[in-house]
Structure formats: structure tokens, C-alpha cells
C-alpha positions in Angstrom: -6.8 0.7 -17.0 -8.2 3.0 -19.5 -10.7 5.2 -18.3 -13.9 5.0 -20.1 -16.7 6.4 -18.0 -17.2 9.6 -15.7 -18.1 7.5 -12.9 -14.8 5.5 -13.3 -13.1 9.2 -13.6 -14.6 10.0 -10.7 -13.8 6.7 -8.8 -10.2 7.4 -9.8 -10.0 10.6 -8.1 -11.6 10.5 -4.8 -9.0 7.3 -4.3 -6.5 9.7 -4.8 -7.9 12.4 -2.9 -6.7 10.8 0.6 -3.5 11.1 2.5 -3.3 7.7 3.3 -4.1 6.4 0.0 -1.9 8.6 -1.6 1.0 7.0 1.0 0.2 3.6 0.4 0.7 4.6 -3.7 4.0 6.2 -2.8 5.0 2.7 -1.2 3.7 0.2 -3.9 6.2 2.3 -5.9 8.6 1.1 -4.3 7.7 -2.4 -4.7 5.2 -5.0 -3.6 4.3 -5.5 -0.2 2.3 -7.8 2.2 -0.4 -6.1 4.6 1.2 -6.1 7.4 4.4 -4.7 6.1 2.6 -1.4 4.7 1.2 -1.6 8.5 4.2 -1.7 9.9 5.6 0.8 7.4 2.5 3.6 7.2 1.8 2.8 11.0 -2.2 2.3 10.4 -4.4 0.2 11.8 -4.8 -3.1 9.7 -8.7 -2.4 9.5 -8.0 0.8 8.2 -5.1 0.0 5.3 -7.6 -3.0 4.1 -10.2 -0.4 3.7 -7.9 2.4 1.7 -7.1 -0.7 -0.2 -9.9 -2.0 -1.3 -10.8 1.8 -2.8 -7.0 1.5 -4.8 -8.4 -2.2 -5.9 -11.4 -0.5 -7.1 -10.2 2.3 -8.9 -7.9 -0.5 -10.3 -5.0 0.9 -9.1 -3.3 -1.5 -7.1 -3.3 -5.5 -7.5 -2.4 -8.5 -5.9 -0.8 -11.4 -5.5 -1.6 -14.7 -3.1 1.7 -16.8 -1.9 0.9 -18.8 1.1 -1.4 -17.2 3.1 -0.1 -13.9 2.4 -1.9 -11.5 0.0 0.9 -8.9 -1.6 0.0 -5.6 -3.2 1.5 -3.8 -6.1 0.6 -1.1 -8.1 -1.8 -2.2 -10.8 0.4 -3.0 -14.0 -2.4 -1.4 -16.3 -2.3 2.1 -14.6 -2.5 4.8 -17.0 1.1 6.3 -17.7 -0.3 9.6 -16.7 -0.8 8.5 -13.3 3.1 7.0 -13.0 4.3 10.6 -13.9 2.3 12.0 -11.2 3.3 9.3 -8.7 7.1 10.1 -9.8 6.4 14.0 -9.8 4.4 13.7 -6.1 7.2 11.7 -4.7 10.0 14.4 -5.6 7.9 16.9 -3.9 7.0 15.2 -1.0 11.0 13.6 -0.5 11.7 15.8 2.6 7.7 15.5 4.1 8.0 13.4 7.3 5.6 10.7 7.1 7.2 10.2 3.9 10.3 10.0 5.1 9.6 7.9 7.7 7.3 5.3 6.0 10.0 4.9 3.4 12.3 4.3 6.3 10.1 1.6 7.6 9.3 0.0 4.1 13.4 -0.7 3.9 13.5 -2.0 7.6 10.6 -4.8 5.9 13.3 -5.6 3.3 16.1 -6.1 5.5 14.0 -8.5 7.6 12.3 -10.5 4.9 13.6 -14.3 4.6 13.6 -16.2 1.6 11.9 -12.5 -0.1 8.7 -13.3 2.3 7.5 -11.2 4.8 8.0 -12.1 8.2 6.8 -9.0 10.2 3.3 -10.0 11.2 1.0 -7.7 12.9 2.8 -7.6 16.3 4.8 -5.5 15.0 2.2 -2.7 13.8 2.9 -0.3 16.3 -0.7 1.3 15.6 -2.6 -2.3 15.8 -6.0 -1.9 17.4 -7.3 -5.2 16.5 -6.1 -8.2 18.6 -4.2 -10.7 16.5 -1.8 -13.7 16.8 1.2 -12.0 14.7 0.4 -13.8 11.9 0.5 -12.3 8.4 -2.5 -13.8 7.0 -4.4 -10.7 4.9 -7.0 -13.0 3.5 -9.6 -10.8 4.5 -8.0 -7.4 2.5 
């Protein structure tokens, strides 16, 4: 993503202007991940993540992929280089901050459970889920 426009400079950095956003970044460093595994992992609300996501996918900061019924998200392979460098610097300086900590914690419990690479956590496992659900990991709707 080059950035061409004010507006799009703008749109870059009120995305990164939020906690949450800035924690799902951290994790998509890490590797791609299904909805309900950066659920899981940050401990938000599915509503919520979909919503911070949509603002990365705007910025064009994160993308996705479709297998199954399960949308994945990854950070956005055109991202300025710039913007890795800060990702890298931001996670050195935020290694000992709890909710760091502990949503990287989580993020490697998803690995350990995956089968076959696929998620298998579903959102009956989000421990912050207000929206009713059957478990299922289907993020069609992020």
C-alpha cells in the first residue's frame, strides 16, 4: 500500500490510534489467524474484533483469506516497510505489557490446538462472547 492521498494518511493513522487495533496488529505478526482465534486470544467480543477489523481492511492493513467457511487474517502483504519497523519496534517495547503477554499466550494455545493447521476453537470458547452462537467458526460476516 503506498500512500497517495491525505485522506488515505489519515485513514492509516486513526487505525492505528486504537489499543485494540494496535493488539490485533501485534498478533497478525505473528501469523495468520481465523476470527475466533484472535477472539479467543485478545478476549473481545466477536462484534467488536469484526469491527476493528474492518478499519485494518480499510486502511489496507490486514487481508484475508477464505478456506471452508473460515475467513483468516493476515497482515496485508503490501504494507509499507515503515510500518513493519514500527510493528517490530512497538512489540519490543510492549514484550513485558500484560495484555501483550497474555494475548500472545493465548495466540500459541490456538496453535497447539489447531488440527490439520485449521482452527478448531470456535466461539465457545471466547471467554468475552456476548453474542449467542453455536461454536462454530464461521466469520463470513467480518
Amino acid at each position: 500500500m503506498m500512500t497517495k492521498t491525505l485522506a488515505q494518511t489519515e485513514q492509516l493513522l486513526k487505525a492505528l490510534s486504537d489499543a485494540n487495533r494496535l493488539r490485533i496488529l501485534l498478533a497478525l505478526q505473528q501469523g495468520e489467524w481465523c476470527v475466533c482465534e484472535l477472539s479467543y486470544a485478545l478476549e473481545l467480543a466477536q462484534s467488536t474484533l469484526s469491527t476493528h477489523l474492518q478499519a485494518l481492511r480499510q486502511a489496507e492493513l490486514v487481508a484475508t483469506r477464505r478456506q471452508g467457511k473460515w475467513i483468516y487474517y493476515r497482515l496485508h502483504p503490501d504494507i509499507p516497510s515503515v510500518l513493519h519497523l514500527l510493528l517490530t519496534a512497538l512489540k519490543r517495547e510492549l514484550e513485558g505489557e500484560p495484555r501483550v503477554v497474555r494475548d500472545s499466550a493465548r495466540l500459541q494455545h490456538c496453535l497447539q490446538v489447531r488440527q490439520g493447521g485449521c482452527c478448531v476453537m470456535g466461539f465457545r470458547f471466547a471467554p468475552i462472547r456476548k453474542e449467542g452462537g453455536d461454536g462454530s467458526c464461521d466469520a463470513t460476516d467480518s
